[in-house]
C-alpha positions in Angstrom: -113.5 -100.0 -66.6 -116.4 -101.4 -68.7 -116.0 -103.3 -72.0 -118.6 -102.3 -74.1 -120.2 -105.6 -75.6 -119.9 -105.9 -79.5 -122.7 -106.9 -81.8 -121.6 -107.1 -85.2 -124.4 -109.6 -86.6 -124.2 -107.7 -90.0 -121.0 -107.8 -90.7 -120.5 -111.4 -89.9 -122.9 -112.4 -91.5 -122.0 -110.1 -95.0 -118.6 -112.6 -94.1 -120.4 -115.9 -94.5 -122.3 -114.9 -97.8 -119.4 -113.3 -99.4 -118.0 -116.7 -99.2 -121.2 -118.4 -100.0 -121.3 -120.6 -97.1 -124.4 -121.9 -95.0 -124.8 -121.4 -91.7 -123.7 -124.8 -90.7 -120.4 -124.5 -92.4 -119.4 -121.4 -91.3 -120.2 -122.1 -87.8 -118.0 -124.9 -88.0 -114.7 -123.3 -89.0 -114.9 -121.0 -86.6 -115.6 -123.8 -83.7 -119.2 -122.9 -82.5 -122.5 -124.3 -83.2 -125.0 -123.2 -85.8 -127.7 -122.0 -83.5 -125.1 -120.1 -81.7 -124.0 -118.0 -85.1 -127.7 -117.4 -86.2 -127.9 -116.0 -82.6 -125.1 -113.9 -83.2 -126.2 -113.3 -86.7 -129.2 -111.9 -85.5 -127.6 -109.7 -82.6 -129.1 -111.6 -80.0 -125.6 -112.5 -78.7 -122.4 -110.7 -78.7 -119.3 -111.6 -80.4 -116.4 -113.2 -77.9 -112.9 -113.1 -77.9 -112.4 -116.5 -78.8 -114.7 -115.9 -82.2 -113.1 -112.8 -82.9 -109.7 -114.4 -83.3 -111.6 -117.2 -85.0 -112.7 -115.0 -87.5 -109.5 -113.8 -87.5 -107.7 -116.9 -88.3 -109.9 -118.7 -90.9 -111.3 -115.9 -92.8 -108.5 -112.8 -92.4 -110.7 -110.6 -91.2 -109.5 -107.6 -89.5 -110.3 -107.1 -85.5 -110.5 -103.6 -85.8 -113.5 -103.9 -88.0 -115.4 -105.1 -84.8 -114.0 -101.8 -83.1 -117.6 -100.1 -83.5 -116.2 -96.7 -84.2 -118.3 -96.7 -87.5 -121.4 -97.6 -85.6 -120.5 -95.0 -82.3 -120.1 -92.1 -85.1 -123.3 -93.2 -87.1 -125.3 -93.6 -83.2 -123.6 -90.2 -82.1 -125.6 -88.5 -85.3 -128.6 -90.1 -85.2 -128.9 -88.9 -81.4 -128.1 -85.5 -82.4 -130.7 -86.0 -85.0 -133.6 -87.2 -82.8 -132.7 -84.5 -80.5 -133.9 -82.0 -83.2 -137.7 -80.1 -81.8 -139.5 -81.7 -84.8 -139.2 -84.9 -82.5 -140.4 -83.6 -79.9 -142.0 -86.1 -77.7 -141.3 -88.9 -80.3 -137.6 -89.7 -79.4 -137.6 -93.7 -80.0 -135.3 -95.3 -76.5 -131.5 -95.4 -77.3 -131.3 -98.7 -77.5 -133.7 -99.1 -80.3 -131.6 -96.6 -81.9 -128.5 -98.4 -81.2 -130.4 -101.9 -83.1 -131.1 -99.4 -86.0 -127.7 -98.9 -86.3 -126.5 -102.4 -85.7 -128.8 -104.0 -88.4 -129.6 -101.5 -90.7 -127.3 -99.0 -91.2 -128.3 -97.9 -94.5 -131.6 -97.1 -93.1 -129.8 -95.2 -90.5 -128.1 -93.0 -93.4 -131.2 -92.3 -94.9 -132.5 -91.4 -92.0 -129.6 -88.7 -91.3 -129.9 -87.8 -95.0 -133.7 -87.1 -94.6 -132.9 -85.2 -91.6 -130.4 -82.5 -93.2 -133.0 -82.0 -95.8 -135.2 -81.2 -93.8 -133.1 -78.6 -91.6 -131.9 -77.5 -94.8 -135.9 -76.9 -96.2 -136.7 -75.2 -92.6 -133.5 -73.0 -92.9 -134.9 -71.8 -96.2 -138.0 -71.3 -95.3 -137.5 -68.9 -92.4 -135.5 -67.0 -94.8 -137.4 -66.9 -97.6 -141.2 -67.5 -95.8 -143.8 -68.4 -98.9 -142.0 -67.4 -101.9 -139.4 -70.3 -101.3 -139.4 -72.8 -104.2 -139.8 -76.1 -103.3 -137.5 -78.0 -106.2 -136.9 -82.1 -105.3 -133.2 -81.3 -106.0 -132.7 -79.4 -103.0 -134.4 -82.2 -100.8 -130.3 -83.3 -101.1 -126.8 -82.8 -99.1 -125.0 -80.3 -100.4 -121.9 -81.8 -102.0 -119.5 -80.9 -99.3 -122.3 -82.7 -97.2 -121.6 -85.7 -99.2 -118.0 -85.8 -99.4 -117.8 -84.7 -95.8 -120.0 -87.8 -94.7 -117.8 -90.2 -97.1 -114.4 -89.0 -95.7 -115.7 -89.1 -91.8 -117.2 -93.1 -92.1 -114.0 -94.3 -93.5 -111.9 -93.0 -91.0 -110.1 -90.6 -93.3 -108.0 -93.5 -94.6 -107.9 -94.0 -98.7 -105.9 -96.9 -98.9 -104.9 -97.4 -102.8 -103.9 -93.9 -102.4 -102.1 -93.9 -99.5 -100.0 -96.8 -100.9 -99.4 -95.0 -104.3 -98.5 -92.2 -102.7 -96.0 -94.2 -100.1 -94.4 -95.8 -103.2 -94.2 -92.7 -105.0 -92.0 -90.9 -102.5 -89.8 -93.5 -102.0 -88.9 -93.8 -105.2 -88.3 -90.3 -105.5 -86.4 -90.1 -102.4 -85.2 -86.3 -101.4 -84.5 -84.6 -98.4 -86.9 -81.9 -96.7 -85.1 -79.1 -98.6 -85.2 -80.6 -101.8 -88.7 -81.8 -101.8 -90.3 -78.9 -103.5 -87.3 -79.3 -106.6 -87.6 -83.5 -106.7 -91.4 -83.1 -107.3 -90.6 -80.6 -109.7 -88.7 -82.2 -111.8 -90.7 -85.5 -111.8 -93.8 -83.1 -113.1 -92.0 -82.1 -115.9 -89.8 -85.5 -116.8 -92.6 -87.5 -116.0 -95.7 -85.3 -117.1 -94.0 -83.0 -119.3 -95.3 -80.1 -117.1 -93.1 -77.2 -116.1 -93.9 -75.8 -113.2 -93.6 -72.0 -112.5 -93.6 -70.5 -109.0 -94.3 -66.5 -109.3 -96.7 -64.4 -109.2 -99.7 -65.2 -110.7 -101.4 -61.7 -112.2 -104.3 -63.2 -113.8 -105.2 -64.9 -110.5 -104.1 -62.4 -107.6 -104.5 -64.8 -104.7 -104.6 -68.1 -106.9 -102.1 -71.1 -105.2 -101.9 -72.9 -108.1 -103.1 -72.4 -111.6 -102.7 -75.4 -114.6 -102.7 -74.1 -118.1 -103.5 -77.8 -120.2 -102.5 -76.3 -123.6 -99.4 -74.9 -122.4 -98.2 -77.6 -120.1 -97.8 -75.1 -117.5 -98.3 -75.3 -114.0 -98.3 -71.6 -111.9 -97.8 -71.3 -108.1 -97.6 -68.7 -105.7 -94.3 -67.6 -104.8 -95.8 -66.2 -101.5 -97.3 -69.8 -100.3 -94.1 -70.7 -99.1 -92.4 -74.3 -100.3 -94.4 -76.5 -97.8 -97.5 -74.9 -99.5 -96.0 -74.7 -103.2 -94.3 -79.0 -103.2 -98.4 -79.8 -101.9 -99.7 -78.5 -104.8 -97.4 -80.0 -107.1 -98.1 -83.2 -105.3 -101.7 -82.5 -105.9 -101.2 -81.7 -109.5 -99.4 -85.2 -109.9 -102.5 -86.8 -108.2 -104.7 -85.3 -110.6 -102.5 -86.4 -113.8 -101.0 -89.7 -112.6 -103.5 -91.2 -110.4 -106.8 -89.9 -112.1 -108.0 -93.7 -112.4 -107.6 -94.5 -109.0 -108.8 -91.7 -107.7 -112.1 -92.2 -110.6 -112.4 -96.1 -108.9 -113.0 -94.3 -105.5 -115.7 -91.8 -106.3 -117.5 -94.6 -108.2 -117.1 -97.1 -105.2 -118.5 -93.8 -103.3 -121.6 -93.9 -105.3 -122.7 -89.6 -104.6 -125.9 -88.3 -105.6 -124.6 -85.6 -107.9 -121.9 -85.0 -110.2 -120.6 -81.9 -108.2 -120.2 -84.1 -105.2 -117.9 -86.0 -107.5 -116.1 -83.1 -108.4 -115.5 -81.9 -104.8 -114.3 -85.1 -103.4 -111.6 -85.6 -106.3 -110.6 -82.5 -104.9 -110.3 -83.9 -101.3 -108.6 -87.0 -102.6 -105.5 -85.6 -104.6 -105.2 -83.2 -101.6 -105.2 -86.7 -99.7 -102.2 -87.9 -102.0 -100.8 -84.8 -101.6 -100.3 -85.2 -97.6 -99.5 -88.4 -98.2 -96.6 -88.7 -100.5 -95.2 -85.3 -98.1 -95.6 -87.7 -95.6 -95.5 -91.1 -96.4 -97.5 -93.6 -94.3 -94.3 -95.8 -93.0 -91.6 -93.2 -92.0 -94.2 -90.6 -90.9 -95.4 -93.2 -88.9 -92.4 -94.1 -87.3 -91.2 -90.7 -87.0 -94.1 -90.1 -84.9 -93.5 -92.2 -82.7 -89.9 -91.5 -82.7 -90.3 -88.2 -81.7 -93.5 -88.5 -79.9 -96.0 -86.6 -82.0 -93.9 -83.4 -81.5 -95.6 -81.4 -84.0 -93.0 -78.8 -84.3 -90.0 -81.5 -84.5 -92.0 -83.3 -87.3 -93.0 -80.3 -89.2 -89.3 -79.5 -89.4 -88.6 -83.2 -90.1 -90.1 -83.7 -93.4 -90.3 -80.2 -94.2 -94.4 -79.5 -93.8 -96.8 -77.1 -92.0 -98.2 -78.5 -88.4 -101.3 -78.4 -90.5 -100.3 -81.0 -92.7 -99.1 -82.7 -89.9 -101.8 -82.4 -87.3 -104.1 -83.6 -90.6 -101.6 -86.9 -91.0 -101.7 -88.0 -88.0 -105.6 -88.2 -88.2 -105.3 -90.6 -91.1 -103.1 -93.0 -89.8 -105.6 -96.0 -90.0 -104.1 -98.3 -92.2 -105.2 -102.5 -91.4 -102.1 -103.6 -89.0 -100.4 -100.6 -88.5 -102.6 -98.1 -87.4 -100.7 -95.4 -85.1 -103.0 -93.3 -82.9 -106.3 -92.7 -83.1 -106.3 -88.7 -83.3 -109.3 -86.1 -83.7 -108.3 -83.4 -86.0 -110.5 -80.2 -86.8 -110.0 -76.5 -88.0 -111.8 -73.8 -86.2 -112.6 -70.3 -87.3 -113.5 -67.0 -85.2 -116.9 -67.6 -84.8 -117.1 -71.4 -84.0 -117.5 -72.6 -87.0 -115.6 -76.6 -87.8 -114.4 -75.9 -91.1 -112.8 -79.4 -91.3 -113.5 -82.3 -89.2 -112.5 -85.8 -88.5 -112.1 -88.3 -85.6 -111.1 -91.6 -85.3 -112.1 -91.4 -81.7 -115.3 -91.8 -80.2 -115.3 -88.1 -79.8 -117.9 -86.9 -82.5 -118.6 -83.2 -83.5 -121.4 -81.6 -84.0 -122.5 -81.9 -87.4 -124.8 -78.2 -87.0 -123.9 -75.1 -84.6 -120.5 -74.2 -83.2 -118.4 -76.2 -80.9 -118.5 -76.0 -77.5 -117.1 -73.1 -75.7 -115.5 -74.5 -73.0 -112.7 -76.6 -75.8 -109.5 -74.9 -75.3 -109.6 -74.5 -79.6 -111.4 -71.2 -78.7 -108.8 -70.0 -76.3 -105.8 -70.3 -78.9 -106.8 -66.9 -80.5 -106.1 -65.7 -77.7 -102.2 -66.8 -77.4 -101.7 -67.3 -81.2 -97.7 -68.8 -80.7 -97.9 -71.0 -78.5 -100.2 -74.7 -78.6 -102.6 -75.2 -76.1 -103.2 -78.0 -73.6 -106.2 -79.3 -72.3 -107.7 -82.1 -70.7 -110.9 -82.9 -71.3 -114.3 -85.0 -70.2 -117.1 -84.8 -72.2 -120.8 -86.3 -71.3 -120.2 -89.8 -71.9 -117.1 -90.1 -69.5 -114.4 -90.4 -72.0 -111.3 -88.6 -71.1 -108.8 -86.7 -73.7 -105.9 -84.6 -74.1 -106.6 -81.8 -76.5 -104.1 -79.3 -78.0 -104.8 -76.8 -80.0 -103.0 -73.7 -81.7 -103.7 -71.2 -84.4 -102.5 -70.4 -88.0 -102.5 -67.6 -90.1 -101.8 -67.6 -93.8 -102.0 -64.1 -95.6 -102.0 -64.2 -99.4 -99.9 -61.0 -99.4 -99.7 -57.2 -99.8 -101.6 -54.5 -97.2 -104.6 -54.4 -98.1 -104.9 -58.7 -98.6 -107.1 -60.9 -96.4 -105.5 -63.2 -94.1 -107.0 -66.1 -93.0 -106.9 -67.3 -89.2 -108.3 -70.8 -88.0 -107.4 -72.3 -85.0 -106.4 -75.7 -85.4 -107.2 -79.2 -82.8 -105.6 -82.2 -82.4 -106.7 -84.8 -79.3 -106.6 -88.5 -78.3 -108.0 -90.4 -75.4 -105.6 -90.4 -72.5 -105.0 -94.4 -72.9 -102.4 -92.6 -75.4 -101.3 -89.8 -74.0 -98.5 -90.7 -72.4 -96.9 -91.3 -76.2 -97.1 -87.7 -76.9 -95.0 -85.3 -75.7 -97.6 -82.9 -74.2 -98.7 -85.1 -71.7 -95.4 -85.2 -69.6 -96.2 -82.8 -66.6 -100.2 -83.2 -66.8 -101.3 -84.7 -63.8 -103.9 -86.9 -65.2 -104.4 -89.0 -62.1 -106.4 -86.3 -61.1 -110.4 -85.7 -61.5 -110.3 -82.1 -61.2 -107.6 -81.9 -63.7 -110.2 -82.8 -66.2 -112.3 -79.9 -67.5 -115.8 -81.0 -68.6 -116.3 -80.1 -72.0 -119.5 -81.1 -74.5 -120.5 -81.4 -78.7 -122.7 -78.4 -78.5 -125.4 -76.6 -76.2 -128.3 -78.3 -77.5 -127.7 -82.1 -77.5 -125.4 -81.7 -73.6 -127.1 -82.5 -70.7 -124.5 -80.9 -68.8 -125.8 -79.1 -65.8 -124.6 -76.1 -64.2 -123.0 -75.2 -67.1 -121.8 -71.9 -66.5 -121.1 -70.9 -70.5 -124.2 -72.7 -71.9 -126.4 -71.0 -74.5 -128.9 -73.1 -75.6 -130.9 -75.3 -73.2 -131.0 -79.2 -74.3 -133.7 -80.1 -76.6 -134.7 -83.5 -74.8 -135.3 -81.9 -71.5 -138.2 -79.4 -70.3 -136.9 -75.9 -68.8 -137.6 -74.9 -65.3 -138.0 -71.1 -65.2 -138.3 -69.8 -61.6 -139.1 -66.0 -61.8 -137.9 -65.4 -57.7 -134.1 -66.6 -58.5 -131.3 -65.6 -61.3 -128.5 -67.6 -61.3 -125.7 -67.1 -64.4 -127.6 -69.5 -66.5 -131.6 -67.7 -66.6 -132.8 -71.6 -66.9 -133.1 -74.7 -65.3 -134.0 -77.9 -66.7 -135.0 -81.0 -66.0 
């Protein structure tokens, strides 16, 4: 198998200046000449072994931050991007994109922002023709844009949180079954809030409600006590932790207030999952039990959601544990939450592909479903997936259904459970799988939709085969 070679001329060089050292001296601590490091510097050379550890040694820098998975999800994007028809023709050479990326990335977000904008200003325009107003404020990501970008380029990994949470739950120790009462009772001694689970007539469907003036915190009593200790977790988050959490928007630096507002709600649900399952024994119970989600569900008393969502953010510096893809699906294709600390990359518009088995676990809703998986680039994985249902109660009440994914690359499969009767020596075991229809270059696929946007169709009006194009 190829090693992909790393340039990382940025970062090492954003090393050197944080330190305020010149070339010459830098290159010397790490044992290699100065016109070598300005060649590296400069990503005409890429970074050994021997300077990675190096760079390791003297300075304490982290290996994994070499690893490139910021730079594959940001080149993943921006392909996705140029493959839009408003380039047609103009598509600049991957490996130009690839520099772009490399030595500027901030140009390269812009770039993506500028992009969404303008889908976003096309969208609106085919719906509302000339009567649209054109505004400079809606030239911007939505909010969820905005958080939804910050959460996926930091691997989903909040560190001062995940640390305060860690510490939080071990001092308040507690079984599974006592969970929901310890956090209870440390709202209210620690707080002064009560909390309340019952019905909630003022809010018929609410899961939580928080009355300031009356110190009074109101859950659901149909959530169930997975659902009904999260929020209280979340509520602590929120009173507790409001500084930390304030340090990490601000180090965020959004375009709007809202955005703000929508990722503090992201990060106390972060806390939340995190003091339910702190970093540490989760970790180790994981591998324990080898990622059984039902075993670890029962474990520390959570929903497979909560922990199929954990064991996507289990990133922390020296003791990462796998690197998972986590997403939530609903009926119609739509990724309702993503992440992935793999190189596996969804799309950021349109529905998933149809040939991931996520689609197919409406159709057996108790059971989780295997798969394993090629996409495009070669990369190999084993996916599960399985579906939840939560109703908010009574006959006539909605109920929400999402089908829920979880995957690693099969270097790791064999530490997960699932993988023990796959026969993953074998190509054909492998089903081919893409992002979506219009940036694969998949051919012969016999469910795709769209043709690719980079190639020109073939239409040949004497054949029909199950596809009624060809492409180049």
């Amino acid at each position: 198998m190829r090693t992909s070679k790393i340039f990382a001329g940025r970062k090492i060089r954003a090393i050197r200046q944080e330190r305020s050292l010149t070339q010459a001296v830098f290159a010397g601590e790490i044992g290699i000449s100065t016109s070598y490091l300005n060649q590296l510097e400069n990503n005409q050379r890429h970074v050994t072994a021997p300077v990675l550890l190096a760079l390791a040694e003297k300075f304490a820098v982290e290996i994994r931050e070499f690893s490139g998975s910021d730079d594959d999800r940001l080149l993943a994007d921006l392909a996705e991007a140029f493959a839009d028809p408003a380039f047609s023709g103009q598509q600049p050479p991957m490996q130009d994109v690839r520099l772009l990326v490399q030595n500027a990335p901030a140009v390269a977000h812009a770039f993506l922002s500028m992009h969404q904008a303008l889908r976003r200003s096309g969208e609106r325009l085919a719906e509302l023709g000339d009567t649209i107003e054109r505004r400079g404020a809606e030239a911007e990501p939505t909010p969820y844009e905005e958080v939804r970008d910050f959460f996926h380029y930091i691997d989903n990994y909040i560190d001062p949180l995940d640390r305060a949470a860690e510490a939080l739950a071990g001092e308040l120790g507690g079984g599974r079954e006592d969970k929901l009462r310890v956090l209870a009772v440390h709202l209210e001694k620690a707080h002064g809030i009560r909390v309340v689970i019952d019905d909630v007539p003022s809010l018929p469907g609410a899961l939580r409600h928080f009355d300031p003036k009356a110190r009074l915190l109101s859950l659901n009593a149909r959530s169930g006590p997975s659902t009904n200790a999260f929020q209280i977790a979340h509520q602590i988050a929120l009173v507790a932790y409001g500084e930390t959490i304030d340090a990490v928007i601000a180090k965020a630096d959004f375009r709007s207030r809202d955005a703000g507002a929508v990722c503090r709600i992201g990060l106390a649900n972060y806390f939340a999952g995190a003091v339910l399952l702190p970093y540490g024994a989760f970790l180790a119970a994981a591998q324990e039990l080898r990622h059984d989600l039902d075993l670890l569900a029962e474990r520390f008393g959570t929903s497979a959601e909560q922990v199929m969502h954990r064991l996507s953010t289990l990133q922390r510096p020296g003791r990462q544990g796998i690197p998972f893809f986590f997403a939530r699906v609903d009926r119609a294709g739509n990724i309702t939450k993503r992440h992935s600390a793999t190189k596996l990359q969804f799309a950021r518009f349109g529905s998933a592909c149809p040939l991931w088995n996520v689609h197919r676990a409406f159709e057996t809703p108790n059971a989780i479903i295997r798969q394993l998986a090629e996409t495009p680039d070669g990369r190999r994985y084993l996916c599960l997936a399985m579906t939840v249902t939560k109703p908010t109660g009574g006959f006539r009440a909605p109920v929400q259904t999402y089908a829920l994914a979880l995957g690693c690359e099969v270097t790791h499969a064999r530490d997960l459970v699932y993988a023990d009767d796959l026969d993953m020596g074998r190509d054909q075991a492998f089903e081919p799988i893409g992002i979506s229809c219009r940036i694969c270059e998949r051919v012969n696929c016999h469910q795709r939709a769209v043709p690719p946007l980079k190639r020109r169709l073939i239409i040949d009006h004497q054949r029909r085969d199950i596809v009624p194009f060809g492409f180049e």
